[in-house]
Backbone as a ProteinNet text record, in pm:
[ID]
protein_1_A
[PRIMARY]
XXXXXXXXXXXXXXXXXXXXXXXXXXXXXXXXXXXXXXXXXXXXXXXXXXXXXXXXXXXXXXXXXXXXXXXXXXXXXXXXXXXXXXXX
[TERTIARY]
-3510.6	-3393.5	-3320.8	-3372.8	-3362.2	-3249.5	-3281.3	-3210.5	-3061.1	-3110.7	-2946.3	-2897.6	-2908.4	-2848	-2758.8	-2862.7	-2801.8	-2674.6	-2716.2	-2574.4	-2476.2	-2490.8	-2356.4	-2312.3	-2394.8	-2314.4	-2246	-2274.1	-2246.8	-2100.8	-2118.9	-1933	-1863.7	-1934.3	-1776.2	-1770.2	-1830.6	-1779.1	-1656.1	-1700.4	-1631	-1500.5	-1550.3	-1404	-1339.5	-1340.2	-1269.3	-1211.3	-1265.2	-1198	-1066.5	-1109.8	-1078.1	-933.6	-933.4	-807.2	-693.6	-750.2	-701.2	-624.4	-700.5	-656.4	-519.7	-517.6	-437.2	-296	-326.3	-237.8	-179.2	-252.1	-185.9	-72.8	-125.4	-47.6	70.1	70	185.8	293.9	228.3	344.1	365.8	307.9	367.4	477.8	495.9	606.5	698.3	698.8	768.6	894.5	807.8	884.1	971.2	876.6	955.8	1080.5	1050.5	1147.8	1272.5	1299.9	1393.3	1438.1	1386.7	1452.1	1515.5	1472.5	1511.1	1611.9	1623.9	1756.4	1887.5	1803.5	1950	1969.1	1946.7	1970	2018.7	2013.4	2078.8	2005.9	1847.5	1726.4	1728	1669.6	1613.2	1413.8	1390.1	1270	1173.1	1198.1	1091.5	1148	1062.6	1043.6	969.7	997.3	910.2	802.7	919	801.6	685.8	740.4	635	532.2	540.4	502.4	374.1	427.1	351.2	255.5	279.6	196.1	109.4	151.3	33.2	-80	-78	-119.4	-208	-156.3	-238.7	-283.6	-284.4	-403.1	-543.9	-483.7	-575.9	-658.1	-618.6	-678	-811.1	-764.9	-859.9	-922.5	-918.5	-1010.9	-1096.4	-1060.7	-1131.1	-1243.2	-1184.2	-1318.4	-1425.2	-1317.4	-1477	-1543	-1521	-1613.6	-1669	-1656.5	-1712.9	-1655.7	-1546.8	-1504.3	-1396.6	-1388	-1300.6	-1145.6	-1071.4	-928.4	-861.9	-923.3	-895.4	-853.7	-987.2	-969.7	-917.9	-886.8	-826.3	-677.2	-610.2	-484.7	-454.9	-576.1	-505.2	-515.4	-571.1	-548.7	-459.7	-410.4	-323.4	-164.5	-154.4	-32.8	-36.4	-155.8	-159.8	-58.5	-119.6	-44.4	97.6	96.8	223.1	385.8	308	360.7	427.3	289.5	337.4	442.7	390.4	529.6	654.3	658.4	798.2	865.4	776.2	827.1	880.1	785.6	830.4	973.2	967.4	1094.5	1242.7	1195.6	1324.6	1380.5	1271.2	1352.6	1390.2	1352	1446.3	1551.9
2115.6	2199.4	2183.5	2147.7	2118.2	2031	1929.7	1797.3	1798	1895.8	1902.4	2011.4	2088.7	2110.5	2074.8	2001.7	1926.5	1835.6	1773.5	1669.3	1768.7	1891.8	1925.6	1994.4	1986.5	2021.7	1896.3	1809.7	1718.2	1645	1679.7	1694.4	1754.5	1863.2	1992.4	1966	1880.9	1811.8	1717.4	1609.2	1508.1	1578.4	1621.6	1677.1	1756	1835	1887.6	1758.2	1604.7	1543	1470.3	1462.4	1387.5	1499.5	1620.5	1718.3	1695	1697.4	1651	1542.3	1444	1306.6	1313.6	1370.3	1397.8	1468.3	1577.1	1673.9	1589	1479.5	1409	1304.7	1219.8	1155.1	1183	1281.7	1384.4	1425.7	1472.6	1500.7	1343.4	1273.6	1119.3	1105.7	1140.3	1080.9	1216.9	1292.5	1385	1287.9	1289.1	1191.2	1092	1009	864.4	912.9	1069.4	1107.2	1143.3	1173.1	1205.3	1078.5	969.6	839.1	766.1	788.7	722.8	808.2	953.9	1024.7	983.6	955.1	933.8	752.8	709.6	533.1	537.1	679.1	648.6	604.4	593.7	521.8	578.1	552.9	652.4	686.8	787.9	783.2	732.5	652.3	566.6	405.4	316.5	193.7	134.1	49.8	-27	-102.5	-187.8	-304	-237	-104.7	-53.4	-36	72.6	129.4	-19.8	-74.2	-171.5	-284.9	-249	-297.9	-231.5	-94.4	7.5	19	-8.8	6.3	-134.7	-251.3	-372.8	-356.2	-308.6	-296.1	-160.1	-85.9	16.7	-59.8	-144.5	-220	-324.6	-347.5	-456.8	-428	-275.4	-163.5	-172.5	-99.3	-63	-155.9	-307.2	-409.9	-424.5	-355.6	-417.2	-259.8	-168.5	-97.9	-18.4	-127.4	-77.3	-1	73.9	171.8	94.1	161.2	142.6	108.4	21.6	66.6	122.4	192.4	312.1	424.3	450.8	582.4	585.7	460.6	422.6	454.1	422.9	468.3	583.9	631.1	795.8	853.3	846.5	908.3	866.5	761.4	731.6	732.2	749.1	804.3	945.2	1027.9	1152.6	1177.9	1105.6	1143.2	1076.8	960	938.4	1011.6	1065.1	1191.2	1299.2	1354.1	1422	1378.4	1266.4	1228.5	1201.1	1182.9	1159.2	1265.1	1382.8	1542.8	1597.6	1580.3	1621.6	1518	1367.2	1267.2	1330.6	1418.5	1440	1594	1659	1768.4	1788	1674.7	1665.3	1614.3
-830.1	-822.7	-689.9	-593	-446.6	-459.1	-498.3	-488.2	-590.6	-657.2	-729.4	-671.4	-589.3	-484.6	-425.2	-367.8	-226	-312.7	-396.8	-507	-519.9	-575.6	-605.5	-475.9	-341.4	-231.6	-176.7	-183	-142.2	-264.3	-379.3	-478.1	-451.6	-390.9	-328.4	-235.1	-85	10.7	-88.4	-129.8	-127.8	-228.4	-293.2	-374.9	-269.7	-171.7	-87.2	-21.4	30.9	101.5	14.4	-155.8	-222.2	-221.7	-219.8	-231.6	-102.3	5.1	152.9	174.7	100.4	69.6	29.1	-117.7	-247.4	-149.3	-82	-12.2	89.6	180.6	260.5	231.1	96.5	48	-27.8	-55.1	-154.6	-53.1	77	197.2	240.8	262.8	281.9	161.7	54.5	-47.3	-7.2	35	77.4	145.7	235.8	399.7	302.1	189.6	156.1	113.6	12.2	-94.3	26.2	140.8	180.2	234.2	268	319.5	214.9	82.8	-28.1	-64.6	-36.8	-52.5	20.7	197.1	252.3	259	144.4	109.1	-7.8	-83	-214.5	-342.6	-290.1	-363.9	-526.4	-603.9	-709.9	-663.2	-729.1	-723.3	-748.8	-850.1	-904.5	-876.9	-845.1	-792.3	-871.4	-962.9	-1060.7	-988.4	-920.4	-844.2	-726.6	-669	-609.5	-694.6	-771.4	-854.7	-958.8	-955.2	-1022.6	-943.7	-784.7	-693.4	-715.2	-692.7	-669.5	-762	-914.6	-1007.6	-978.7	-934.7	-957.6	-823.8	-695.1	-590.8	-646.1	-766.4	-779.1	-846.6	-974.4	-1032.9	-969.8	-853.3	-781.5	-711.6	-670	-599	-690	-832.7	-940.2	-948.2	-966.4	-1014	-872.8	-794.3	-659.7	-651.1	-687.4	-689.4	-801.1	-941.7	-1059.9	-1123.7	-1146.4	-1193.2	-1295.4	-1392.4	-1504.6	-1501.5	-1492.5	-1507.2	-1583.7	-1679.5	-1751.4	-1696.7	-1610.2	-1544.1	-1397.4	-1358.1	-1206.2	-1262.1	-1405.4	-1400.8	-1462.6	-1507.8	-1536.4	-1430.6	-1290.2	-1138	-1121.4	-1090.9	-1054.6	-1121.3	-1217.9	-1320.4	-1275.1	-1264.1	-1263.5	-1119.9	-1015.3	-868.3	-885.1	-910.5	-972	-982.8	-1103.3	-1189	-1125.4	-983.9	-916.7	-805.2	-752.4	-646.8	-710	-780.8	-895.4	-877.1	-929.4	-932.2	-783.5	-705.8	-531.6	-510.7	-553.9	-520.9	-560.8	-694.1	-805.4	-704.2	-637.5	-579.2	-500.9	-400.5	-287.2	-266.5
[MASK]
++++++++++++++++++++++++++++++++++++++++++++++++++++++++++++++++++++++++++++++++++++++++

């Protein structure tokens, strides 16, 4: 019982860093969304957008994880910077 403990203390560490993370990068598209405002940009960037997806992808294969579920995170945050891009 000890040891699953310590595991799920150690998920609510990392899920707290994994939220921090999430919160840092979301105020980083903040910043982009207003430089892309005063350039006239739209919010969405294909070719970014499709970098991003093929460096998650090549994360994915070097550390085992599915690209299944590397792009539903990543659509998910996506999604959200889109939303923060569209209201500023």
């Amino acid at each position: 019982m000890k040891r699953l403990e310590e595991l799920r203390k150690k998920i609510d560490a990392l899920d707290t860093q994994l939220l921090r993370i999430i919160h840092d990068r979301l105020a980083s598209v903040e910043e982009v969304g207003k430089i892309k405002k005063e350039l006239g940009l739209k919010p969405l960037d294909s070719t970014r957008w499709n970098a991003v997806l093929e460096k998650g992808f090549i994360q994915a294969d070097s550390l085992g994880l599915r690209k299944a579920f590397v792009k539903k995170i990543l659509d998910t945050i996506h999604n959200e910077a889109l939303q923060i891009e569209q209201i500023i």
